[in-house]
N, C-alpha and C positions, 0 to 999 in steps of 0.2 A: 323698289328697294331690293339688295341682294339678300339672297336668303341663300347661304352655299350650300349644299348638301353634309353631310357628317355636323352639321352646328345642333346642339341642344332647339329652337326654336324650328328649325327643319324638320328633324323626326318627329316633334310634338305637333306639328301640322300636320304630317301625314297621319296622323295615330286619329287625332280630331275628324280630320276626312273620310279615313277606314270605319272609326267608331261613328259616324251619320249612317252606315247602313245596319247599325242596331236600333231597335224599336223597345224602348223600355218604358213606353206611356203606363201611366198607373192604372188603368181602365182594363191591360190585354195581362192573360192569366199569369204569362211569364212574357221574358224579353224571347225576342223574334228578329229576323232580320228583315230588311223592307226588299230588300230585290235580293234574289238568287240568278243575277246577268251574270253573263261569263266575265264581264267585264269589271264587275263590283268583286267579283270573288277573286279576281287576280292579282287589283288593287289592292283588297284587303289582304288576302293570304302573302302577298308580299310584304305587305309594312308589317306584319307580325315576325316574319322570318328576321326581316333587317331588324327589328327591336331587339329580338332573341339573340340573335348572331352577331350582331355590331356595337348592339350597346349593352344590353346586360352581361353576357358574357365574355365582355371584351373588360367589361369593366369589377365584376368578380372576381376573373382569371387573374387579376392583378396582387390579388388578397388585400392586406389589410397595410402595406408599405407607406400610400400615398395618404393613410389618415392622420399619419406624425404630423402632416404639413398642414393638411386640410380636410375637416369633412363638409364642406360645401357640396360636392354631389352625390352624397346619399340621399337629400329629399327628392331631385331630381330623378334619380334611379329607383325610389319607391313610389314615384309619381309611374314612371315610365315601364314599372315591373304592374302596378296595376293596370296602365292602360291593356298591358300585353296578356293580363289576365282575361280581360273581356274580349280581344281578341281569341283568346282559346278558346271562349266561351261561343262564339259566332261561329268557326271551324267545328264545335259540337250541335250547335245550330243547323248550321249546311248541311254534316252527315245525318242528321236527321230528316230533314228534307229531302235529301236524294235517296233515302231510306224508303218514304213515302210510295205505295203502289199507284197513288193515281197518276204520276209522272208521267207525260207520254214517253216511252223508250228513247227517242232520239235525242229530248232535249234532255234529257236525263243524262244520257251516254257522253254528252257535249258538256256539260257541267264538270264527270267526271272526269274527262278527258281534259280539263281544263286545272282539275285539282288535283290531281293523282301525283304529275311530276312536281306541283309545290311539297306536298307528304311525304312524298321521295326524299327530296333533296334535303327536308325536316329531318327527317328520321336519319341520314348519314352524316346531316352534320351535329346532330345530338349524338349521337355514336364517336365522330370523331372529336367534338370537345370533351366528353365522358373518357374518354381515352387520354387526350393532352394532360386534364385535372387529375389523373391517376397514373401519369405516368412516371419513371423512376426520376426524373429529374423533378417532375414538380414535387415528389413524394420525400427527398430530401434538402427542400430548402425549407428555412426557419421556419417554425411554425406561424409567428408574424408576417412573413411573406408568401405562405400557401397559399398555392390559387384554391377560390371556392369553388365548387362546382353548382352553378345556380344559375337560373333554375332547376333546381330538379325537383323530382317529388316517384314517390313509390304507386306501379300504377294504380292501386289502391284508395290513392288519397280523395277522400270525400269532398275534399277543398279544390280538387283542380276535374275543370269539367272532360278533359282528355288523359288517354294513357300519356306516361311520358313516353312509352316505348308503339311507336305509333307500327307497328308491322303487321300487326292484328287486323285494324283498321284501311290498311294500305292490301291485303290481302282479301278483305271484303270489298272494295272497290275494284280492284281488277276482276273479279269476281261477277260482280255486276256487271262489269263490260263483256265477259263471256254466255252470261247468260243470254 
């Protein structure tokens, strides 16, 4: 069967495959992940980025225009804005993990070296969509067609397991690698 990439049924697969390396049996204190491979963390920290950047925020940025016609993909986008929650939620997992001192140093250093430039490239394209959604063109169209800025959240929020503003985070990492 084709499955094209950018289709609704595409990214919900990938999100399904990402979310297999969370462990949320009822039995372990909190959810965990089952592997910390470099391989599981690229997988995953990719399809969180594409959720973020291709589909919620592509589909936000649009504001409120295309509801006149149709709200058929709002459930879909609050299906797809939770999956991307537990995704954040794995990524505060991971730094947890690589937090841990009994890491041997290398395979530690290779994990980071594997997540650092995904953080990177988070953190500048949440900067540049924060920027798009505030800037003077989107700030003067109808207020029905405002783009939304969303996700966001203040790094504050008790609701979301990461900063939105990951440079804190992205600077204790490189950090790590110098020690």
């Amino acid at each position: 069967a084709e499955c094209s990439t950018g289709t609704l049924p595409y990214i919900l697969d990938k999100c399904k495959a990402a979310l297999e390396n969370l462990n949320t049996a009822a039995d372990l204190k909190g959810p965990s992940l089952k592997s910390v491979e470099v391989g599981d963390i690229t997988r995953v920290e990719k399809t969180h980025s594409e959720v973020e950047f291709e589909w919620l925020r592509q589909f936000w940025f649009q504001g409120k225009r295309y509801r006149r016609c149709t709200d058929w993909w709002d459930k879909p986008m609050a299906n797809l804005e939770d999956l991307w929650r537990q995704m954040e939620l794995m990524t505060s997992l991971l730094l947890h993990e690589l937090r841990k001192e009994e890491q041997m140093e290398e395979q530690r250093n290779e994990k980071i070296h594997c997540l650092l430039p995904l953080l990177v490239e988070r953190q500048s394209l949440r900067q540049e969509w924060l920027a798009r959604c505030h800037s003077p063109l989107s700030e003067n169209v109808p207020d029905d067609e405002k783009p939304k800025c969303q996700p966001y959240w203040e790094d504050n929020d008790p609701s979301m397991s990461l900063p939105f503003n990951l440079e804190d985070i992205i600077f204790e990492l490189q950090t790590m690698l110098e020690d």
